[in-house]
N, CA, C and O atoms as a printed pandas DataFrame, in Angstrom:
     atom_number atom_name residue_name chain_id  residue_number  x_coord  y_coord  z_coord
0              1         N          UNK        A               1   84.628   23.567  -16.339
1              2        CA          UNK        A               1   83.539   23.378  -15.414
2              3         C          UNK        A               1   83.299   21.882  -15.213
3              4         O          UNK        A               1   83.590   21.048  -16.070
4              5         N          UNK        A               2   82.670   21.551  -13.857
5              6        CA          UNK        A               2   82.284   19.968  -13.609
6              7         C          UNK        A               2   81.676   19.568  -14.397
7              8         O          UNK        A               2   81.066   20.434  -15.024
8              9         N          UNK        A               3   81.533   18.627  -14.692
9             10        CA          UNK        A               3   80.560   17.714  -15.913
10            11         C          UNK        A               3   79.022   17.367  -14.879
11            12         O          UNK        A               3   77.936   16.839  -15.119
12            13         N          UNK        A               4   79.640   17.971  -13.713
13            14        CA          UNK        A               4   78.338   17.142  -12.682
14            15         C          UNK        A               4   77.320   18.404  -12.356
15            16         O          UNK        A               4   77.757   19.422  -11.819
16            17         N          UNK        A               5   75.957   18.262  -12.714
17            18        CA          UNK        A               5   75.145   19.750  -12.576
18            19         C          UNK        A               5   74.309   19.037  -12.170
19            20         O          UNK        A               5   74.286   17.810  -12.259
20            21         N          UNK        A               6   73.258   19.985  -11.507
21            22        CA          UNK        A               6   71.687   19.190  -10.796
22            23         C          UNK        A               6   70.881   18.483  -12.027
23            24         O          UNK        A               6   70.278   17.410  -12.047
24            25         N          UNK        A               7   71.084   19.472  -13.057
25            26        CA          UNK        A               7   70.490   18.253  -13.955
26            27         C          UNK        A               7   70.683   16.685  -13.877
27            28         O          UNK        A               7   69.641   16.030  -13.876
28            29         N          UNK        A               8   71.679   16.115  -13.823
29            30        CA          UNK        A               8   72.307   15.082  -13.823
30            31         C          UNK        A               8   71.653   14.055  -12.815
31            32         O          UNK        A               8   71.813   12.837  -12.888
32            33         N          UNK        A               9   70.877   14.724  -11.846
33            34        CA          UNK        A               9   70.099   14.016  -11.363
34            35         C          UNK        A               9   68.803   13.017  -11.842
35            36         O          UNK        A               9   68.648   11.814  -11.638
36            37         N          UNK        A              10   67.957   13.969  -12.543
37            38        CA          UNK        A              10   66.984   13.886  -13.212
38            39         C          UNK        A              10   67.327   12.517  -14.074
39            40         O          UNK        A              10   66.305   11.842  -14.198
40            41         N          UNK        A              11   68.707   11.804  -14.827
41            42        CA          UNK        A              11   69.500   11.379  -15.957
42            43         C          UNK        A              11   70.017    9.897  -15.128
43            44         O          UNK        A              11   70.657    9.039  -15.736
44            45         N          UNK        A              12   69.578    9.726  -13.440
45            46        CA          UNK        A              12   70.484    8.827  -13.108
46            47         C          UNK        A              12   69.405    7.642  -12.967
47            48         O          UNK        A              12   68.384    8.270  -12.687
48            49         N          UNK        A              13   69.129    6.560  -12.996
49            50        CA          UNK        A              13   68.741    5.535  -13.592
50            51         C          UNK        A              13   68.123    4.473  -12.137
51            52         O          UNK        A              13   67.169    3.695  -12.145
52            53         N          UNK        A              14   68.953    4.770  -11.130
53            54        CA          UNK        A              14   68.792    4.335  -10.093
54            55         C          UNK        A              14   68.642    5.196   -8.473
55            56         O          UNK        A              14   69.735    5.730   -8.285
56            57         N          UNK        A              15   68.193    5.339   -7.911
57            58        CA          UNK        A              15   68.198    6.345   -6.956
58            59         C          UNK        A              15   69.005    5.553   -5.587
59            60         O          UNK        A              15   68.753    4.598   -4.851
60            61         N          UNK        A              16   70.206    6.652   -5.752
61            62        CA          UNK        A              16   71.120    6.191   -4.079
62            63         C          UNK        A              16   71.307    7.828   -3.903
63            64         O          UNK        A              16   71.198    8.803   -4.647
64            65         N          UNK        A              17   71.652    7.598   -2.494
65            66        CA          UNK        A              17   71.840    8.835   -1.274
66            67         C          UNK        A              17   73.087    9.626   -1.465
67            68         O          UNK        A              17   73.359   10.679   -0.889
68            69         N          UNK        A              18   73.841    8.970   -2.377
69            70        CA          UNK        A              18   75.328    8.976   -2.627
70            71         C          UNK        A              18   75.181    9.785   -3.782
71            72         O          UNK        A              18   75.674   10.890   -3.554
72            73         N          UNK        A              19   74.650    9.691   -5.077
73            74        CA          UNK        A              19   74.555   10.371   -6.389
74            75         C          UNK        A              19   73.554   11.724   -5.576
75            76         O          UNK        A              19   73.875   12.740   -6.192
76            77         N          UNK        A              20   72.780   12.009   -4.760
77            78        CA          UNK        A              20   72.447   13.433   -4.706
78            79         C          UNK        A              20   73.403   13.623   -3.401
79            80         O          UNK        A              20   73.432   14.854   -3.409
80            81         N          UNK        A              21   73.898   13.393   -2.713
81            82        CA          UNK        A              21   74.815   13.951   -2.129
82            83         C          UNK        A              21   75.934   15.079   -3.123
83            84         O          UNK        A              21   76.218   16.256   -2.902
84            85         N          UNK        A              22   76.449   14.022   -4.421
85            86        CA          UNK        A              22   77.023   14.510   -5.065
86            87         C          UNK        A              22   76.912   15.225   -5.851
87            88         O          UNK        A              22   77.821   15.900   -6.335
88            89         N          UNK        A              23   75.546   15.240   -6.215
89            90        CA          UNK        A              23   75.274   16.520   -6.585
90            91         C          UNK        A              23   75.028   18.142   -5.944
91            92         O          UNK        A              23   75.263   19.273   -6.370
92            93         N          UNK        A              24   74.558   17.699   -4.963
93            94        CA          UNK        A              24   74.612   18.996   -3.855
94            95         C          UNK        A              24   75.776   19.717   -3.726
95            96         O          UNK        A              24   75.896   20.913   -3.989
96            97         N          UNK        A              25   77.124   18.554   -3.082
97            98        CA          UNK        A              25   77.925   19.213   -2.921
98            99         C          UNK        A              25   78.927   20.015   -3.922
99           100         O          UNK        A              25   79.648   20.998   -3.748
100          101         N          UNK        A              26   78.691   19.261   -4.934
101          102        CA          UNK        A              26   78.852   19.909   -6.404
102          103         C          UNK        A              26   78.781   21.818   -6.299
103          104         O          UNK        A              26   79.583   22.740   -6.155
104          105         N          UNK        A              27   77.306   21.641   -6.473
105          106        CA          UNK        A              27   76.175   22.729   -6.537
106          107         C          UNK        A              27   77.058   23.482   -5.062
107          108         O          UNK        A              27   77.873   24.316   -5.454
108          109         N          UNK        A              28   77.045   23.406   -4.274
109          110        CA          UNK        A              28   77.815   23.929   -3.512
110          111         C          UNK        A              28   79.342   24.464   -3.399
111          112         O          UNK        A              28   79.938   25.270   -2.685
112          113         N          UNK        A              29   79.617   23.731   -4.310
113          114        CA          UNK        A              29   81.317   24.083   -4.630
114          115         C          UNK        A              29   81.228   25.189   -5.724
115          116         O          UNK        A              29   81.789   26.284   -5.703
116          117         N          UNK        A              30   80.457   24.710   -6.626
117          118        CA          UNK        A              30   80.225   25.975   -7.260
118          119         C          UNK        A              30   80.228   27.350   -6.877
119          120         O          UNK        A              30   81.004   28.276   -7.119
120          121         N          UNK        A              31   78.923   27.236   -6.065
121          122        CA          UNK        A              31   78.460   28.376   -5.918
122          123         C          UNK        A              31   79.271   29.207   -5.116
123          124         O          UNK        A              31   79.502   30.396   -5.336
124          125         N          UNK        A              32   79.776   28.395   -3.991
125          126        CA          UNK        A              32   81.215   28.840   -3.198
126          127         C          UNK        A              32   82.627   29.703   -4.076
127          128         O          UNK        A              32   83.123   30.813   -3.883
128          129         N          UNK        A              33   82.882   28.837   -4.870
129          130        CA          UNK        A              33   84.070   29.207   -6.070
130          131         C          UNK        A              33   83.698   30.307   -6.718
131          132         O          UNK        A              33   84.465   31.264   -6.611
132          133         N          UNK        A              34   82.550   30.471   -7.487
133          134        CA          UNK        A              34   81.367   32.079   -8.035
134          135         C          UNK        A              34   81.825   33.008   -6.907
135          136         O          UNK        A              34   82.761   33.802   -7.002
136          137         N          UNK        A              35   81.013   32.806   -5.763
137          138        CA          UNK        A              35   81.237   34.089   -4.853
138          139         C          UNK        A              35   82.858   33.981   -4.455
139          140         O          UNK        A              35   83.108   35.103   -4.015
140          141         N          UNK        A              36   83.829   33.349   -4.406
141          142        CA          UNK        A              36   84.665   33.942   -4.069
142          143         C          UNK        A              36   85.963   34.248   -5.278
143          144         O          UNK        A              36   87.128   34.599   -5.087
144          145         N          UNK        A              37   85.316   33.992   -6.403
145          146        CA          UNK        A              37   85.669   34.597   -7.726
146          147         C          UNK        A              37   85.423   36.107   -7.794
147          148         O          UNK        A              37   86.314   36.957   -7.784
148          149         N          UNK        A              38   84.145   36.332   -7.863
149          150        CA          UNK        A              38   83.676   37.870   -7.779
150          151         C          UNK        A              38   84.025   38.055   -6.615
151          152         O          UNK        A              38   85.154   38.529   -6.740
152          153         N          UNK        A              39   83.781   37.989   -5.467
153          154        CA          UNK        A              39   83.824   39.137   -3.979
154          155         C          UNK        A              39   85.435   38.950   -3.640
155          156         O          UNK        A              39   85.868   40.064   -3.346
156          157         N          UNK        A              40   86.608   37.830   -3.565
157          158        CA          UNK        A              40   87.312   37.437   -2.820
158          159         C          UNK        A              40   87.608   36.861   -2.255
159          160         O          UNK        A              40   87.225   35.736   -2.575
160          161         N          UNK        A              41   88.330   36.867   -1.185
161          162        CA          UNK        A              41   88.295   35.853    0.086
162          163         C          UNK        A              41   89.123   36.551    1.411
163          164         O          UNK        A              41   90.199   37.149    1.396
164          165         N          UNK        A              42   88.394   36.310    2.338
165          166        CA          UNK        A              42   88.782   37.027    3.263
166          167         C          UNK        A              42   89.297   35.840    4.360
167          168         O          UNK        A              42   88.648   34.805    4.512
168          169         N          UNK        A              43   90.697   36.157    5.193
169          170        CA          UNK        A              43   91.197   35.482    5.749
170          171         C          UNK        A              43   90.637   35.247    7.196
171          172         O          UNK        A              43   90.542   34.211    7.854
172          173         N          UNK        A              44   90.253   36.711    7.515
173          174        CA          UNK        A              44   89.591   36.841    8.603
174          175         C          UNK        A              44   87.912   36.516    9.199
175          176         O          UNK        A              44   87.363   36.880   10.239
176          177         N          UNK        A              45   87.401   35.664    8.026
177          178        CA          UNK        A              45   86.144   34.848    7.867
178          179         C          UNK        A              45   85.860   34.429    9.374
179          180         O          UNK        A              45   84.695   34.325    9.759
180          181         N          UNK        A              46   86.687   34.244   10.028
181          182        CA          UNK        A              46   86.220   33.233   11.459
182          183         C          UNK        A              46   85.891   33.940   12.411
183          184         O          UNK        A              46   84.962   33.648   13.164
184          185         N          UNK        A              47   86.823   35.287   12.548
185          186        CA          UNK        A              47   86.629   36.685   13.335
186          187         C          UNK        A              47   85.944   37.214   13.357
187          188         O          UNK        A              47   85.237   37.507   14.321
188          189         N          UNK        A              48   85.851   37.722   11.742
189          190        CA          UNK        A              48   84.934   39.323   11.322
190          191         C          UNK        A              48   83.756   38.543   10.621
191          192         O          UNK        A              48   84.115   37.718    9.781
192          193         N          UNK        A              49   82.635   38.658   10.803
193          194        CA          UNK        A              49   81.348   37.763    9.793
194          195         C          UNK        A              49   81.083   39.098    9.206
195          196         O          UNK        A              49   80.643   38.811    8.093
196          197         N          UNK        A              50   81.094   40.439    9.306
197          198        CA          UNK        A              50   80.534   41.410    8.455
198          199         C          UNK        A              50   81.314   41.893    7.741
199          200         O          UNK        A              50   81.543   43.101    7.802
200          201         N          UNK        A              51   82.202   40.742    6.496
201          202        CA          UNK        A              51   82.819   41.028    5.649
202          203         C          UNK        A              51   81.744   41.228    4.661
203          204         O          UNK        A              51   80.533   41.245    4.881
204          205         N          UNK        A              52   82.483   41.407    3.322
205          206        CA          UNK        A              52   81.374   41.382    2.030
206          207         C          UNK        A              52   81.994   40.353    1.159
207          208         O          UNK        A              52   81.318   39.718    0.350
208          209         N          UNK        A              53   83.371   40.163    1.322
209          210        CA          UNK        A              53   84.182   38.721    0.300
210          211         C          UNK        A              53   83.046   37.524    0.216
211          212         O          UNK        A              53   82.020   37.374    0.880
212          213         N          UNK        A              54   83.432   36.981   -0.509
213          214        CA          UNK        A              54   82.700   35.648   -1.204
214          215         C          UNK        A              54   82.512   34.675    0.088
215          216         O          UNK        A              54   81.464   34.253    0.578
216          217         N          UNK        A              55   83.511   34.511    0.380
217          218        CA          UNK        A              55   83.230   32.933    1.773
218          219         C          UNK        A              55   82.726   33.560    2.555
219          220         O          UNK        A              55   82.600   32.753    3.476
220          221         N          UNK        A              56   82.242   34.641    2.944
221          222        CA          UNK        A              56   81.957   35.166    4.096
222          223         C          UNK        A              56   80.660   35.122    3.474
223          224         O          UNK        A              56   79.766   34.568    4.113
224          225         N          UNK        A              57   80.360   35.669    2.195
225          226        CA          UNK        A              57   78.536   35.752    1.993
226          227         C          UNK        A              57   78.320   34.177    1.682
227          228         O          UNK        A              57   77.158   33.770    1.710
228          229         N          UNK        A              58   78.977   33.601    1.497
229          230        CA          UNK        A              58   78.711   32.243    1.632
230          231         C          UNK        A              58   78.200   31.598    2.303
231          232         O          UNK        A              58   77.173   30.969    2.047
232          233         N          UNK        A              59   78.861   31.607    3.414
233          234        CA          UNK        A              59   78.235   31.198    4.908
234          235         C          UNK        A              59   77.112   31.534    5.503
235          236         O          UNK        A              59   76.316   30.793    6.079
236          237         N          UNK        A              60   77.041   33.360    5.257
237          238        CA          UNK        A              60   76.036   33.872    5.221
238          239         C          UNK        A              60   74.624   33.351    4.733
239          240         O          UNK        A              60   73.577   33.279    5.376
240          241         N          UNK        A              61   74.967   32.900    3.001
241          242        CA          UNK        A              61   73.914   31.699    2.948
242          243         C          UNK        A              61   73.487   30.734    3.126
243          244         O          UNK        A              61   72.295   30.454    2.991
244          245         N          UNK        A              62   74.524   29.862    3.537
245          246        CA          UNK        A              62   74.514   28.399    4.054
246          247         C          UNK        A              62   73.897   28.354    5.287
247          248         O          UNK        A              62   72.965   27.616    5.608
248          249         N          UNK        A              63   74.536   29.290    6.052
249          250        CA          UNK        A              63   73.625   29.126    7.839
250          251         C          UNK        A              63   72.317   29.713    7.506
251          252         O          UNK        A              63   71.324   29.272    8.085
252          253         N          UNK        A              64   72.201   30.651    6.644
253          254        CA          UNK        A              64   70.834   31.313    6.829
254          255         C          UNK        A              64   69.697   30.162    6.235
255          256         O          UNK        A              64   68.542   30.233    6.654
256          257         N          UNK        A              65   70.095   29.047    5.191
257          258        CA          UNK        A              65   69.228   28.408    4.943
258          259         C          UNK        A              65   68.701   27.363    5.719
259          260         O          UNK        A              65   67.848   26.601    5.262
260          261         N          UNK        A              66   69.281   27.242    7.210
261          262        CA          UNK        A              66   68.698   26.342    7.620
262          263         C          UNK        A              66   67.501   26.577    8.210
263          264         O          UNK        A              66   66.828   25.627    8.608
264          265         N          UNK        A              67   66.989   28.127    8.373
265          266        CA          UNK        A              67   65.871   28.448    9.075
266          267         C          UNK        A              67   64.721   28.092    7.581
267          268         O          UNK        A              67   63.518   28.110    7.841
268          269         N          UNK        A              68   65.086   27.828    6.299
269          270        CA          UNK        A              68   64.035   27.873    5.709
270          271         C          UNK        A              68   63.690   26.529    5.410
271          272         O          UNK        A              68   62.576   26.254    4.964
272          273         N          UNK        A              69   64.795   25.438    5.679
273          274        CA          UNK        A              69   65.129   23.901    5.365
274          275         C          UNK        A              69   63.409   23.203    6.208
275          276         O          UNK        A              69   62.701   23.790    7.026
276          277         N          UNK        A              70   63.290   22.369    5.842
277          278        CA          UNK        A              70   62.217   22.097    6.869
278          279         C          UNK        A              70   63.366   20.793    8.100
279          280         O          UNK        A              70   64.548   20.554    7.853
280          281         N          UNK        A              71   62.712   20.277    9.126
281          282        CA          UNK        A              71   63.710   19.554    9.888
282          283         C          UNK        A              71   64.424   18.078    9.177
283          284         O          UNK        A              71   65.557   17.600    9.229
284          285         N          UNK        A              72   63.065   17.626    8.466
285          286        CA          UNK        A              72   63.756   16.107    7.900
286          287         C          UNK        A              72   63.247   16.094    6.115
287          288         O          UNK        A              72   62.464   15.508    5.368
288          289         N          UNK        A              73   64.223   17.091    6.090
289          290        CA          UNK        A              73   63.959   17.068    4.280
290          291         C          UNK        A              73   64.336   15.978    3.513
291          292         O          UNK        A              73   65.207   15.168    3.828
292          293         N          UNK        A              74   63.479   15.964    2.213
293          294        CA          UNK        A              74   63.438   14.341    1.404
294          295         C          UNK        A              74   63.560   15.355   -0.180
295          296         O          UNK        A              74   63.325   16.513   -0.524
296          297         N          UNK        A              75   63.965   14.351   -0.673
297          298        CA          UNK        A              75   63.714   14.879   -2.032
298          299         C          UNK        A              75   62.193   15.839   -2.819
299          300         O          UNK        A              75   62.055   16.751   -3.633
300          301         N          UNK        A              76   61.317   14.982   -2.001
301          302        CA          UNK        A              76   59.725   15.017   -2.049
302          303         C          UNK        A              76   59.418   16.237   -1.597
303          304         O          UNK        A              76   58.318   16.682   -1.926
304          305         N          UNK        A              77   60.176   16.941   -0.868
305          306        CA          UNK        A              77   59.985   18.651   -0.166
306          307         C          UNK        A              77   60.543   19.535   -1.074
307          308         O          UNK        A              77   60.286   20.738   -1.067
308          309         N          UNK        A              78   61.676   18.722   -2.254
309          310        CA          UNK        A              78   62.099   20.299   -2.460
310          311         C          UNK        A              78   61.613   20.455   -4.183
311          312         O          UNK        A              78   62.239   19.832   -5.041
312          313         N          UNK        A              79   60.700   21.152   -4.466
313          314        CA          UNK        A              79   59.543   21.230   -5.675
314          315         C          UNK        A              79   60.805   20.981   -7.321
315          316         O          UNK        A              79   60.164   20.606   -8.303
316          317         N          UNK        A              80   61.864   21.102   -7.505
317          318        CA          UNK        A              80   62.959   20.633   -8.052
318          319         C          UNK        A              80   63.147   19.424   -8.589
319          320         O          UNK        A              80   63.611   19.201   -9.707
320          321         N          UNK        A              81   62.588   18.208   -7.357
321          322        CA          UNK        A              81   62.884   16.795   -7.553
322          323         C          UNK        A              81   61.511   16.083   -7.811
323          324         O          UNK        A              81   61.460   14.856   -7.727
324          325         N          UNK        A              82   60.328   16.864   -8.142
325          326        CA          UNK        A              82   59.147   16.746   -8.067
326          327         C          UNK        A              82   58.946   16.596   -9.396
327          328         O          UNK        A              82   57.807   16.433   -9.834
Protein backbone atom coordinates (compact mmCIF):
# COMPACT_ATOMS: atom_id res chain seq x y z
CA UNK A 1 0.00 0.00 0.00
CA UNK A 2 1.05 3.88 -0.57
CA UNK A 3 2.83 5.28 2.30
CA UNK A 4 0.67 8.45 1.28
CA UNK A 5 -2.94 8.51 3.27
CA UNK A 6 -5.10 11.67 4.15
CA UNK A 7 -3.64 11.48 7.33
CA UNK A 8 -0.43 12.68 6.05
CA UNK A 9 -1.88 15.80 5.60
CA UNK A 10 -2.58 16.76 9.03
CA UNK A 11 1.77 15.76 9.48
CA UNK A 12 2.89 18.29 6.67
CA UNK A 13 4.62 21.28 8.16
CA UNK A 14 3.98 23.72 5.46
CA UNK A 15 0.81 24.17 3.46
CA UNK A 16 1.17 24.01 -0.62
CA UNK A 17 -1.64 23.14 -3.22
CA UNK A 18 0.66 20.45 -4.45
CA UNK A 19 0.90 18.15 -1.08
CA UNK A 20 -3.18 18.04 -0.99
CA UNK A 21 -3.47 17.59 -4.49
CA UNK A 22 -1.44 14.58 -3.68
CA UNK A 23 -3.15 13.47 -1.39
CA UNK A 24 -6.51 13.45 -3.03
CA UNK A 25 -5.37 11.89 -5.89
CA UNK A 26 -3.86 9.25 -3.84
CA UNK A 27 -7.25 8.77 -2.00
CA UNK A 28 -8.62 8.47 -5.36
CA UNK A 29 -6.43 5.87 -6.78
CA UNK A 30 -7.22 3.95 -4.06
CA UNK A 31 -10.48 3.94 -3.94
CA UNK A 32 -10.60 3.37 -7.79
CA UNK A 33 -8.12 0.17 -7.45
CA UNK A 34 -10.76 -1.21 -4.20
CA UNK A 35 -13.70 -0.99 -6.54
CA UNK A 36 -12.17 -2.44 -9.36
CA UNK A 37 -10.51 -5.18 -7.22
CA UNK A 38 -13.92 -6.32 -5.88
CA UNK A 39 -16.45 -5.46 -8.87
CA UNK A 40 -13.91 -5.71 -12.02
CA UNK A 41 -13.52 -3.80 -14.87
CA UNK A 42 -15.54 -3.37 -17.60
CA UNK A 43 -14.25 -2.49 -21.06
CA UNK A 44 -17.34 -1.16 -22.20
CA UNK A 45 -17.34 1.77 -19.41
CA UNK A 46 -17.70 4.53 -22.20
CA UNK A 47 -20.85 2.84 -23.89
CA UNK A 48 -22.77 1.04 -21.25
CA UNK A 49 -22.81 3.38 -17.76
CA UNK A 50 -25.31 0.72 -16.21
CA UNK A 51 -22.61 -1.62 -15.55
CA UNK A 52 -22.02 -2.77 -11.86
CA UNK A 53 -17.85 -3.35 -12.36
CA UNK A 54 -15.70 -1.14 -10.26
CA UNK A 55 -14.75 1.82 -12.88
CA UNK A 56 -18.07 2.11 -13.82
CA UNK A 57 -19.34 2.63 -10.00
CA UNK A 58 -16.52 4.75 -9.85
CA UNK A 59 -17.45 7.28 -12.04
CA UNK A 60 -20.68 6.83 -10.85
CA UNK A 61 -19.19 8.42 -7.74
CA UNK A 62 -16.94 10.86 -8.98
CA UNK A 63 -19.61 12.65 -11.29
CA UNK A 64 -22.21 12.25 -8.71
CA UNK A 65 -20.08 14.23 -6.24
CA UNK A 66 -20.02 17.20 -7.94
CA UNK A 67 -23.67 18.04 -7.21
CA UNK A 68 -22.71 17.86 -3.46
CA UNK A 69 -19.08 19.79 -3.91
CA UNK A 70 -19.93 23.35 -3.17
CA UNK A 71 -18.63 25.68 -6.45
CA UNK A 72 -15.20 27.06 -4.97
CA UNK A 73 -14.20 24.57 -2.34
CA UNK A 74 -11.20 25.36 0.19
CA UNK A 75 -9.94 23.21 2.63
CA UNK A 76 -12.09 25.34 5.22
CA UNK A 77 -15.45 23.61 3.63
CA UNK A 78 -14.56 20.22 4.01
CA UNK A 79 -15.14 19.50 8.11
CA UNK A 80 -11.89 16.87 7.71
CA UNK A 81 -9.33 19.76 7.37
CA UNK A 82 -11.00 21.63 10.19
Amino acid sequence: MSPIFLFSYRALNHFLWVDIGEVWANMLHVIYAELVNKYGWSPASRSNPDGREGNVVWMHLFIDSFAIQPCGPTCKSIPFFQ
